[in-house]
Every structure is written in structure tokens, then in C-alpha cells.
C-alpha positions in Angstrom: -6.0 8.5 -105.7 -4.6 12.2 -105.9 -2.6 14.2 -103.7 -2.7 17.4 -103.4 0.4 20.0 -101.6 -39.5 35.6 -103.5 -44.5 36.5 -102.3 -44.2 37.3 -99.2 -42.9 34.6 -96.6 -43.3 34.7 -93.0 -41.5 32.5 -90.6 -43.8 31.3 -87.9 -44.3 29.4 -84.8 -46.8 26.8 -83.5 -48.2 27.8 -80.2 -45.6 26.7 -77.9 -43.4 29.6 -78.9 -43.0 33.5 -77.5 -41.0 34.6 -80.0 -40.0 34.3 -84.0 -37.1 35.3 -85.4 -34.2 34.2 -87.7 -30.5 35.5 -86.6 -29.6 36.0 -90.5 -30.9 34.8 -93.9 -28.6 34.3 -96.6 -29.8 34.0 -100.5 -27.3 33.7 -102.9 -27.8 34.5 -106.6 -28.5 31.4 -109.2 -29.4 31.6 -112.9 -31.9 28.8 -112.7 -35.0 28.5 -115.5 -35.9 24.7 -115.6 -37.7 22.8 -112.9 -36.0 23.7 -108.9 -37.2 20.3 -108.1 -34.1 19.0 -109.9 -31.7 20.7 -107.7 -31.0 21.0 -104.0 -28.9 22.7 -101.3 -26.9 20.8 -98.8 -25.7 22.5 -95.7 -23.5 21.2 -92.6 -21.8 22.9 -89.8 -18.2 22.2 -87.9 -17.0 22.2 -84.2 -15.2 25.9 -84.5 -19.2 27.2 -85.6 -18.9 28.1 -89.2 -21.8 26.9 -91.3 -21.6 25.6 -95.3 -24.1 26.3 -98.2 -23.3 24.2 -101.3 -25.7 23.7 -104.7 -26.8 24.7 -107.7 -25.5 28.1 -109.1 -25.6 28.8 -113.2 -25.2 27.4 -116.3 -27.5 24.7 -116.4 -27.3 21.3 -118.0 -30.8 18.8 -117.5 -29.6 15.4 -116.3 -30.6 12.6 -114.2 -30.4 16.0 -111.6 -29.7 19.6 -112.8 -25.7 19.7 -113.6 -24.1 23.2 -113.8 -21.3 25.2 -111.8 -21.8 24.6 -108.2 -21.9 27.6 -104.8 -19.6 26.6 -101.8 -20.0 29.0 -99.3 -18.4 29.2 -95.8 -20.3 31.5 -93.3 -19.4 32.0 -89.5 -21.7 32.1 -86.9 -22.4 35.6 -87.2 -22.8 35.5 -91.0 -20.4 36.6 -92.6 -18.7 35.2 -95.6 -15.3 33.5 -94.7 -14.8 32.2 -97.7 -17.0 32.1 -101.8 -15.9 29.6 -103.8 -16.8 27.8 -107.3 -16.8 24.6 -108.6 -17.1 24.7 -111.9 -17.8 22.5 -115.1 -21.3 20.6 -115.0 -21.5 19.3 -111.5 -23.8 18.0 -109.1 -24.0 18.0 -105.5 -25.5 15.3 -103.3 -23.6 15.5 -99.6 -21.8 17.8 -97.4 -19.7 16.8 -94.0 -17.2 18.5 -91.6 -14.7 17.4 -89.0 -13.3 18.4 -85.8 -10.3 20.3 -87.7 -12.8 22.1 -90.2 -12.3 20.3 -93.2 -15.2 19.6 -95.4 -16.2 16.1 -97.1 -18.5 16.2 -100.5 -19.8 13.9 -102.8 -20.2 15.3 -105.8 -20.6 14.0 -109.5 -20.1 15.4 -113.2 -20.9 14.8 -116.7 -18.0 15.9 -119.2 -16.0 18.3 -117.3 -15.4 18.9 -113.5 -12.7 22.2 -112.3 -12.2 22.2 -108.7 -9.1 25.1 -108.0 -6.7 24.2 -110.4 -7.9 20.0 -110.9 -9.6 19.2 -114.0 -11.9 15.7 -114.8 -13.1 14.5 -117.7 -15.4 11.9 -119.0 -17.2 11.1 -122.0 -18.7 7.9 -120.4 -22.0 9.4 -118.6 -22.2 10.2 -114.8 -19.3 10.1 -112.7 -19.1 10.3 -109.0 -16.4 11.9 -106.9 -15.7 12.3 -103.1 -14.0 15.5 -102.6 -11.9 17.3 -99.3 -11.5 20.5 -98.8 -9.7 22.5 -96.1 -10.5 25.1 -93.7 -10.0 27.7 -96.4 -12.0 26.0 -99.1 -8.9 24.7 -101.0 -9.1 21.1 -102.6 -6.8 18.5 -100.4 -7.6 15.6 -101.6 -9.9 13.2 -103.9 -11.1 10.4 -104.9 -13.4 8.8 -108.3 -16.1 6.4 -106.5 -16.0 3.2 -108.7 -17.3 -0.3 -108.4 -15.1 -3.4 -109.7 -18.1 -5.5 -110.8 -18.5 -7.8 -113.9 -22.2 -6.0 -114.5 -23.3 -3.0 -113.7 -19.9 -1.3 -112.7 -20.7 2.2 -112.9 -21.8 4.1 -110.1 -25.3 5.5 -110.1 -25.6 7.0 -106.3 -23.4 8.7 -104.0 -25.4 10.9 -101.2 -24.3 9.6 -97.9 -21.7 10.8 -96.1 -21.0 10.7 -92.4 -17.5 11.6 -90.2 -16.9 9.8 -86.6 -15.3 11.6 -83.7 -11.7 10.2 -84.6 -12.5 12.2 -88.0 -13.2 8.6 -89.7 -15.0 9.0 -92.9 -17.1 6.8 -94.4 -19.3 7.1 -97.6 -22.2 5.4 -99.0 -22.8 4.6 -102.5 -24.0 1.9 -105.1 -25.4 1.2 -108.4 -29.8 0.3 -107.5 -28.6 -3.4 -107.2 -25.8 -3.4 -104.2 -24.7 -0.7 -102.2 -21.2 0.0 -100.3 -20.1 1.8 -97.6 -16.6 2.5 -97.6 -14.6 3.6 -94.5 -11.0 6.0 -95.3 -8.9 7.4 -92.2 -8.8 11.0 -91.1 -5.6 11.5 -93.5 -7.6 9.8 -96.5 -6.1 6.3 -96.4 -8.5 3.3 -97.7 -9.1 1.2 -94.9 -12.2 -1.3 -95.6 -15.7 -1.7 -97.4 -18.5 -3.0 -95.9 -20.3 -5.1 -99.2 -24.6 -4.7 -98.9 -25.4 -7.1 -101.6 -29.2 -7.1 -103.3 -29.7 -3.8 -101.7 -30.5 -1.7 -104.1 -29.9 1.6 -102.5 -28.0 3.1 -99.7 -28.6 7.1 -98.9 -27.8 7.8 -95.5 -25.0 6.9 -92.9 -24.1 7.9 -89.5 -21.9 6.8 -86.6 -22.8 6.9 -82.8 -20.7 7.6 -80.0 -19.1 4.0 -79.7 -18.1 3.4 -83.3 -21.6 1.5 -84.7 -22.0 2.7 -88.1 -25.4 2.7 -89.6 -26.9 3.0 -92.9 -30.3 3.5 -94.1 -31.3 3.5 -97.6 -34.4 1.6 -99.8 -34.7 -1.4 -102.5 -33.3 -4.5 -100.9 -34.2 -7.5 -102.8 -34.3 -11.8 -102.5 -31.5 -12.7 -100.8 -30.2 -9.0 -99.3 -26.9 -9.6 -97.6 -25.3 -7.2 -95.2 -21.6 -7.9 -94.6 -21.9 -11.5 -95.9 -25.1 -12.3 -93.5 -28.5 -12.8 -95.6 -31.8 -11.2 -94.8 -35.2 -11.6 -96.4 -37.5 -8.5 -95.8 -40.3 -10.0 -96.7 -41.7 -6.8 -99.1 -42.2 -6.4 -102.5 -40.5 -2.8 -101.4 -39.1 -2.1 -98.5 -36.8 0.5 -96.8 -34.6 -0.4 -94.3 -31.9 0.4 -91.4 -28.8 -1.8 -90.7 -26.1 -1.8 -87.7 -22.9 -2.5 -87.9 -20.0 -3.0 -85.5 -16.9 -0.3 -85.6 -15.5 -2.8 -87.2 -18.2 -3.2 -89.9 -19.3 -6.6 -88.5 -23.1 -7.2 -89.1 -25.3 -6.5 -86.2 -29.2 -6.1 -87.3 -30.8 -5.5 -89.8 -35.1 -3.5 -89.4 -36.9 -3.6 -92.6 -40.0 -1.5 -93.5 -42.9 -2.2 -96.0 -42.7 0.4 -98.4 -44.5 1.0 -102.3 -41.4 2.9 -103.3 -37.9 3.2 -103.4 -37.3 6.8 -101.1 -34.3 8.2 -99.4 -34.2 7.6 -96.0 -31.6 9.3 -93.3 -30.4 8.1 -89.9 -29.1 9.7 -87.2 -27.7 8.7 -84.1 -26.1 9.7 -80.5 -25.3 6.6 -78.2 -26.3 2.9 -79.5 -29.4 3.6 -78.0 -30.4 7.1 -79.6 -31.1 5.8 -82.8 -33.2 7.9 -85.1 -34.6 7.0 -88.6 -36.7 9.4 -91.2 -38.5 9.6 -94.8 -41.5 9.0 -96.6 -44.5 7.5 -95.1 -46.6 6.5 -98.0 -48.9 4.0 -96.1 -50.1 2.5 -93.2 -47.3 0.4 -92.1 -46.5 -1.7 -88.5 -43.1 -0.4 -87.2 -42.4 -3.5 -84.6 -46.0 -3.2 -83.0 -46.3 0.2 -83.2 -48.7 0.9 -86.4 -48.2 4.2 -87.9 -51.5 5.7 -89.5 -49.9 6.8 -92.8 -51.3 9.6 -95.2 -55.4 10.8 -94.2 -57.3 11.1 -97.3 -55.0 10.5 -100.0 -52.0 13.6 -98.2 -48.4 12.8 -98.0 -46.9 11.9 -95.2 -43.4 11.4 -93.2 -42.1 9.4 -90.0 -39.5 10.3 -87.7 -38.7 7.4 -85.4 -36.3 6.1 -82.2 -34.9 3.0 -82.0 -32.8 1.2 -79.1 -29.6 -0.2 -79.4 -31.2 -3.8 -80.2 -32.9 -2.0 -83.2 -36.6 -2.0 -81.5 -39.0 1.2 -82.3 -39.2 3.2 -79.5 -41.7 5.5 -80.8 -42.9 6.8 -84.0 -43.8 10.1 -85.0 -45.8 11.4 -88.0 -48.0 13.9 -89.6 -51.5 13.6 -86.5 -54.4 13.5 -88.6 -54.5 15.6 -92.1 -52.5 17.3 -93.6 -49.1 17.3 -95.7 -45.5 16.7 -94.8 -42.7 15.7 -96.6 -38.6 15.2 -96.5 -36.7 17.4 -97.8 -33.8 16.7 -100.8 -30.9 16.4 -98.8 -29.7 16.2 -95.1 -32.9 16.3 -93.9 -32.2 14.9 -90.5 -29.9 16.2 -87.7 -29.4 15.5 -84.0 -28.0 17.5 -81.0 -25.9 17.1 -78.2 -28.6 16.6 -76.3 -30.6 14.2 -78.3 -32.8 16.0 -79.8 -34.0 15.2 -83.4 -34.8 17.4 -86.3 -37.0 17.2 -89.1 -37.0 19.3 -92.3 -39.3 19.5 -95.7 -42.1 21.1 -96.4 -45.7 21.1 -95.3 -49.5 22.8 -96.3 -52.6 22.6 -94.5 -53.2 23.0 -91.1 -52.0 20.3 -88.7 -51.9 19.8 -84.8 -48.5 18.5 -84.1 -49.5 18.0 -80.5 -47.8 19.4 -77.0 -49.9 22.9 -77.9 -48.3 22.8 -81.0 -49.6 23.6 -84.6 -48.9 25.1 -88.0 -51.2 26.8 -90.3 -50.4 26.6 -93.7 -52.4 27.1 -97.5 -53.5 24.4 -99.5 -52.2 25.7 -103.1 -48.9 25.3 -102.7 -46.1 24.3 -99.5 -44.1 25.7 -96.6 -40.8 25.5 -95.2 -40.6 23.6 -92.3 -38.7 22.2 -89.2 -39.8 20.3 -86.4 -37.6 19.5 -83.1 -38.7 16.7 -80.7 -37.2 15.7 -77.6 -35.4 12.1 -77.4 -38.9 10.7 -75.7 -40.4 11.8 -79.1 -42.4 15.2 -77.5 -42.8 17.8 -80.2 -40.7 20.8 -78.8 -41.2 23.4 -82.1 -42.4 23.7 -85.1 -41.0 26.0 -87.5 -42.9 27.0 -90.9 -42.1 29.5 -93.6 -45.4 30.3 -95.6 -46.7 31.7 -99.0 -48.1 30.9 -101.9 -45.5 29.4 -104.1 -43.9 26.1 -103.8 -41.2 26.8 -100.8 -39.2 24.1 -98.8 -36.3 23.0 -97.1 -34.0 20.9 -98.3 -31.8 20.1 -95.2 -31.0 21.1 -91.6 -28.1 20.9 -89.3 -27.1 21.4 -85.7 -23.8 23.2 -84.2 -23.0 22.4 -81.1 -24.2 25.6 -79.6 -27.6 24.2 -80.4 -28.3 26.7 -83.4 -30.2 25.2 -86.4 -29.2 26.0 -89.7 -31.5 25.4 -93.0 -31.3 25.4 -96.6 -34.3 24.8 -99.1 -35.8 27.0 -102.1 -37.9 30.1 -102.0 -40.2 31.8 -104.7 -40.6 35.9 -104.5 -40.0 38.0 -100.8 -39.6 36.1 -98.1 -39.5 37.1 -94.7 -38.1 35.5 -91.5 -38.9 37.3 -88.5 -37.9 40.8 -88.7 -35.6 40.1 -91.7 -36.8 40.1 -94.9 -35.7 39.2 -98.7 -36.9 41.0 -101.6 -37.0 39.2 -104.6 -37.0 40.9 -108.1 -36.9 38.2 -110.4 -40.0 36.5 -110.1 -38.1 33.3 -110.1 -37.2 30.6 -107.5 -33.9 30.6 -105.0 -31.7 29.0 -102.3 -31.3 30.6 -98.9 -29.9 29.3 -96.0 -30.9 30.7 -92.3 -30.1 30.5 -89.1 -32.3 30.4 -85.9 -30.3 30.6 -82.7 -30.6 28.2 -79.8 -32.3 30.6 -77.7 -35.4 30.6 -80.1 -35.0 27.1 -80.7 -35.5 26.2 -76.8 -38.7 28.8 -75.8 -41.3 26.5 -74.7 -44.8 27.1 -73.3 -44.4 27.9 -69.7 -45.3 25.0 -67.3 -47.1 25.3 -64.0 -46.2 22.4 -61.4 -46.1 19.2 -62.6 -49.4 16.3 -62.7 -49.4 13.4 -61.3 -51.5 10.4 -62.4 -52.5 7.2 -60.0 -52.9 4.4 -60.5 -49.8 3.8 -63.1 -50.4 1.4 -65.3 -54.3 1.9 -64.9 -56.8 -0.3 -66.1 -60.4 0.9 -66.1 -59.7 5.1 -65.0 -56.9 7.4 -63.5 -57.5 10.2 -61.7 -55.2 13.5 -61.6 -53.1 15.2 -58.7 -52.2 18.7 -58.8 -52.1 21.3 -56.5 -53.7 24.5 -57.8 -55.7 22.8 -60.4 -59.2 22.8 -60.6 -60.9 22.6 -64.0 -58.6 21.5 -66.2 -58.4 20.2 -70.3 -56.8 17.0 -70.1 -55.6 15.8 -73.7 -54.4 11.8 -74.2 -51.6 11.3 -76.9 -50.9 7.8 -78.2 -47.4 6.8 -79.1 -47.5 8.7 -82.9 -48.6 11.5 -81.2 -52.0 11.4 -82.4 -55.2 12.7 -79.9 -57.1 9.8 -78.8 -59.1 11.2 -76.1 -59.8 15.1 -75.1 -62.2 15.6 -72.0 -62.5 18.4 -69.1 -62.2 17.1 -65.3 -62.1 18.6 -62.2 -59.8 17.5 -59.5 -60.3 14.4 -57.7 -62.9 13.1 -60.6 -61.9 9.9 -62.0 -60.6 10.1 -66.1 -62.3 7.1 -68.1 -59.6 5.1 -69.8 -61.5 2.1 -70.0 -62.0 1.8 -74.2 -58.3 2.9 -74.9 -56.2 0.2 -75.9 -53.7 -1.4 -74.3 -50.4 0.2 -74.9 -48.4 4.0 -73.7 -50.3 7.4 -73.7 -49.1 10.6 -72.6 -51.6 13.0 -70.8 -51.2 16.5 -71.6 -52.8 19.2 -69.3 -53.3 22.4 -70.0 -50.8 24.8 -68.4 -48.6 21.8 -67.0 -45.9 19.4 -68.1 -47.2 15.8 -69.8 -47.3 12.8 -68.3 -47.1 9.2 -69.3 -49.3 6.6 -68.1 -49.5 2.7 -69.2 -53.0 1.4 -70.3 -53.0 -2.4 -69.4 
């Protein structure tokens, strides 16, 4: 341990949404010729409202990911540059976090050589792995080489999760594909424990909710699996799964998920019972009872779901119907203040996302894109960059004013709202932008609100509300897919009869949504 004193890209808006418009865009200059699928940019924001950008900038080494010197760049809210630095040597990036004081937390790793400020690493032994502090100002504090102490297997292979409790707590996640760690280091970078996930092949995301619980969420458990020294059998040839932990790192549950892969998942929480978990969706898969309906037609998919402080799905959300979305490659999942969730990756084709809410996107190549959903899992925006190269985001995050950052890759001009980016080079690079709270929160206005008797219903419902004659009433089941689309007029009775048991919400047009229960 050391001590130390662009085609041209517009951003649009499903229909929900009055306005589109970025605050800023930020693209700054890489030297990149191989493959931009083997890099990505991480960002994260802290409590006094700066944002981060850190990646890929030049000199380019291929490796298990693209190694080379590295951007960190701190921008305030407004967008200016309060700080450019450099890390130098060929070094990867794979995680980004901030605490209350401003200080960031990396994890970073190097082949050969590593210079950050006026340290120096070397290796001639492969990959390394390093979790790295910095200061308000950008300046090195502190860090620390990520090693294992195993008879086989002892090098590290994965180090991507990072997350940073309210005390300013950090704790990391990493592992070599047959057990994964998570170990916990106080705000002034003292060890303090290490939570052992034996058999589980991979751990990639971790957060901490408002009491202390720490979760991690990851991929590749095996026979046997233990969490903290308790044993648990998934069941699946692959798998993915989400485990809970105590604030003292005391096993709590453990939710598996049938998988044909071995993805990156991410978590994020609020309070024990705002538990959020996202990736791939490669199948049709059960999540409790709730049975996701996977990739239409041979498209990719994703899942954004809620689960309660017992760790029981609450709902699950994916792509309705056709179409293509996927994760992006790094923090792809943030949550607000207020509980609100976002998603970002891209996407292509056209897809109904629900609440009046759609994007429209090509079919030869993909779109940025961001989704927000409320903590009952209602679609609130949908955010899409488009053109006709390969464009996506890579990661999102959340200050606490509510304004959503982004990161991801771009090919030729690209144009967010009123702002646009010429690109002369013909060649693909990072931006990062920033859409302000304001934008964020338009919503389709609502008239006054429906209500729905008899609630649960069996056979048929029929509708209340005053002003409303002939109305479109749409029925959502819990993925957010359209089961059931039908005009009524007011006082006629709405055939529920050959829905399924289960929870709908009834969405009218020119009002708020409504749940009702089907028994």
C-alpha cells in the first residue's frame, strides 16, 4: 500500500416529450484506428456537481481490452474544464466513483508500464489491476495493486465494480472467472474486511443502499456457489445473479437468473426496498413469476428490474415487442434521489416503450440511448441519438440536481438538440453530454385522473372520468408490454375476461394510468 503527501446525429424524444435539447456536449480528441468496441468511457458525478469523463485516448496497444494513455477530465456543471489530466503508459479503464468530499475512486489496470503524476508501475507478468484515488484537483492520493492470495489461479482477471456509501465507505469488486471478492476500505483508505464469493465466477457491479446493505451483481456462479461462507445452488448451466449482504458483509439472499452467457450485470439501489438490477436479456426467462418475453425474432434484448428488500421482483421491464436494445460498456445504470432508474446502451428499430412513448431508429446500424422509469417501473423518457453508423452509450449518471450525464462513442457529426459536433476525421469518438433535469422531467400533460371499478375485477371494469367521452384505453402488463387496446365510451363496461390473472395498468389517452388487479 502507498502513500502519497461524426453523419449526422440527432438527439430525439419519444412522444411524451415538448422539448429536446442537450445543455453541452463534450468530445474529446482520441487517436483510435482498431475496433471502438474494445474501449469504453466511464463517467460519474459528485455531491458539489462536477461531472468525470475517463477512457481511452492514444497510443494504442490491442489486449484483452484496448491499452493506451488514458483521458481524465473534470467538468463542472456548466462545462467547463476544471481540470485535464493524463494517465499515461498502456492502461485501461473499467470504473469510476466519487465521494461527498470530491475525490474520485478508479479501477484501472496496465500491461508493462502505468505513470500516474509522478508514480510509476511495472510489470512484465501480463495484466495487472490497480484501484486508484484521486483528489479534488485530479492529483493521485493514494493506491492500491488488487491481488488474490490463492494457491491457483492468483492473478486477477476483473476489476470493474466500484461503489462509495454515504460515510464515504469504498468497496470494490473483483475476481479471477472462478471466485470473486468484494473488498470494503474506510474513507481514509484503511483495509477493513473482504467479503469471499466462492465458485462465482464473476462479480461486475456493486452498490450500497441507504442503511448499509451492500449488493453485488455479476454472472458465472458454479456447483457449490458460496456467498460469505453460505452455499447456494442456482440451478443453471449459466446463470447471472444478485446477492445482499448485511453492512457488515453478513449473507442475506442470494436471486439467481437463467442465463446462456456470462454478461455484466449492474445494480443499483436507494432504501432496502429500491433495489434495481440490469443487463442482457438473451431469452425468455421466469424472474420469480413474472416471465419476461426475451428477444422477438432472433433481436437483442435487455431487462431493467425492481426488487424488494426480501429480494422478490417487483416488476420487470424490457424491450415491448421488436426491436433492439442493449447495455452499454460501463456504468450503465444509475438511480436518483427520487428513485428513479436509468438505462443506457444503444438501440435500432422502432419500438413502443409504452406510456405514449416511442423511438424510431434505422435498422443498419444503432443509437444512443437512455431510458428513465419511475420506481413503479412507468417509462417516463426515452432518449435516442440517431444515424447511420454504429453509436452508443456506454454509461450514465445522476447528480443530485437530477441532471443526467452520458458517455458512449459517436461516428461523423452529431447533433444534440441545438448543439452540434462536426467531425472531420471520418473516424469514431467519445463524447459525453449533459441533459438538464428540466428536460429530463417534461411529461405528456395529464387531464384529471381515471378511475376503474370494480378493483380487482374479474369478468369487466368500467371507467370514471369526468369530461371523458370516447376515449383509447390501452392495458399494459407488468413488462410493459400491450395486451389489450380497445375504444369505450363512458359508462360502457371494458372486457377483461381472457386476460390472465395477474397486474395491468390501464393507460388512457390524455390522462394519468391506472392499475387494476385481474383475479
Amino acid at each position: 500500500m502507498k502513500k502519497i503527501t461524426s453523419l449526422a446525429l440527432t438527439l430525439l424524444f419519444g412522444a411524451a416529450v415538448y422539448s429536446q435539447d442537450a445543455a453541452w456536449i463534450k468530445t474529446p480528441a482520441i487517436n483510435l484506428s482498431m475496433n471502438p468496441q474494445m474501449v469504453g468511457y466511464s463517467t460519474t458525478t459528485d455531491a458539489q456537481g462536477n461531472t468525470y469523463f475517463l477512457g481511452f485516448k492514444d497510443d494504442a496497444v490491442p489486449y484483452n481490452s484496448i491499452m493506451g494513455k488514458l483521458h481524465f477530465i473534470k467538468y463542472t456543471a456548466d462545462g467547463e474544464p476544471a481540470f485535464i489530466k493524463e494517465i499515461t503508459g498502456k492502461a485501461a479503464s473499467h470504473c469510476i466513483a466519487a465521494d461527498s468530499e470530491g475525490n474520485t475512486i478508479m479501477a484501472l489496470s496496465y500491461i508493462e508500464t502505468i505513470t500516474i503524476d509522478d508514480v510509476t508501475l511495472t510489470t512484465t507478468n501480463g495484466e495487472k489491476w490497480l484501484l486508484a484515488k484521486f483528489n479534488a484537483d485530479g492529483d493521485l492520493v493514494w493506491y492500491e495493486p488488487i491481488e488474490l492470495n490463492e494457491t491457483e489461479g492468483s492473478d486477477v482477471n476483473e476489476f470493474s465494480a466500484i461503489a462509495v456509501d454515504e460515510n464515504d465507505t469504498i468497496y470494490i469488486g473483483y475476481g479471477n472467472f472462478m471466485n470473486s471478492y468484494i473488498s470494503v476500505y474506510s474513507k481514509f483508505n484503511n483495509f477493513l474486511y473482504t467479503i469471499e464469493q466462492l465458485n462465482v465466477g464473476r462479480i461486475t457491479s456493486l452498490s450500497v443502499d441507504s442503511e448499509g446493505n451492500i449488493y453485488s451483481a455479476g454472472s458465472c456462479s458454479n456447483f457449490n456457489a458460496t456467498f460469505a461462507g453460505v452455499t447456494e445452488d442456482s440451478g443453471f448451466a449459466y446463470d447471472t445473479y444478485i446477492a445482499k449482504y448485511s453492512n457488515t458483509g453478513v449473507y442475506q439472499w442470494v436471486k439467481f437468473l437463467e442465463d446462456i452467457t456470462c454478461p455484466a450485470m449492474q445494480v443499483v439501489t436507494k432504501s432496502p426496498d429500491e433495489v434495481y438490477l440490469s443487463g442482457n436479456l438473451f431469452e425468455s426467462i421466469l424472474f420469480d413469476t413474472i416471465q419476461a418475453e426475451g428477444p422477438v425474432s432472433g433481436f437483442e434484448d435487455f431487462f431493467v428490474a425492481r426488487l424488494n428488500a426480501e429480494g422478490n421482483f417487483v416488476w420487470v421491464r424490457e424491450v415491448p415487442g421488436s426491436g433492439i436494445a442493449v447495455p452499454g460498456h460501463r456504468n450503465f445504470l444509475d438511480i436518483d434521489s427520487q428513485g428513479n432508474v436509468y438505462f443506457s446502451g444503444s438501440t435500432a428499430m422502432n419500438i413502443n416503450w409504452g406510456n405514449g412513448i416511442s423511438t424510431n431508429s434505422g435498422t443498419t446500424g444503432r443509437d444512443v440511448l437512455v431510458l428513465k422509469y419511475n420506481p413503479d417501473g412507468e417509462i417516463v423518457k426515452a432518449v435516442t441519438a440517431t444515424g447511420d453508423g454504429f453509436n452508443r452509450a456506454d454509461a450514465v449518471s445522476v447528480n443530485n440536481n437530477g441532471d443526467v450525464y452520458m458517455t458512449g462513442m459517436a461516428f461523423g457529426d452529431v447533433t444534440f438538440g441545438s448543439i452540434t459536433h462536426t467531425s472531420a476525421t471520418g473516424q469514431y469518438y467519445p463524447f459525453l453530454a449533459k441533459i438538464a433535469a428540466a428536460t429530463m422531467d417534461v411529461q405528456t400533460p395529464k387531464s384529471v385522473k381515471p378511475h376503474i371499478y370494480p378493483n380487482p375485477a374479474t369478468d369487466i371494469i368500467y371507467l370514471s372520468a369526468t369530461g371523458t367521452n370516447n376515449v383509447q384505453c390501452t392495458v399494459y402488463n407488468t413488462l410493459g408490454q400491450m395486451v389489450k387496446k380497445v375504444t369505450v365510451q363512458q359508462g360502457e363496461p371494458l372486457a377483461v375476461k381472457e386476460l390472465p390473472s395477474g397486474v395491468y395498468t390501464i393507460m388512457i389517452n390524455g390522462l394519468e394510468s391506472v392499475k387494476f388487479i385481474k383475479k
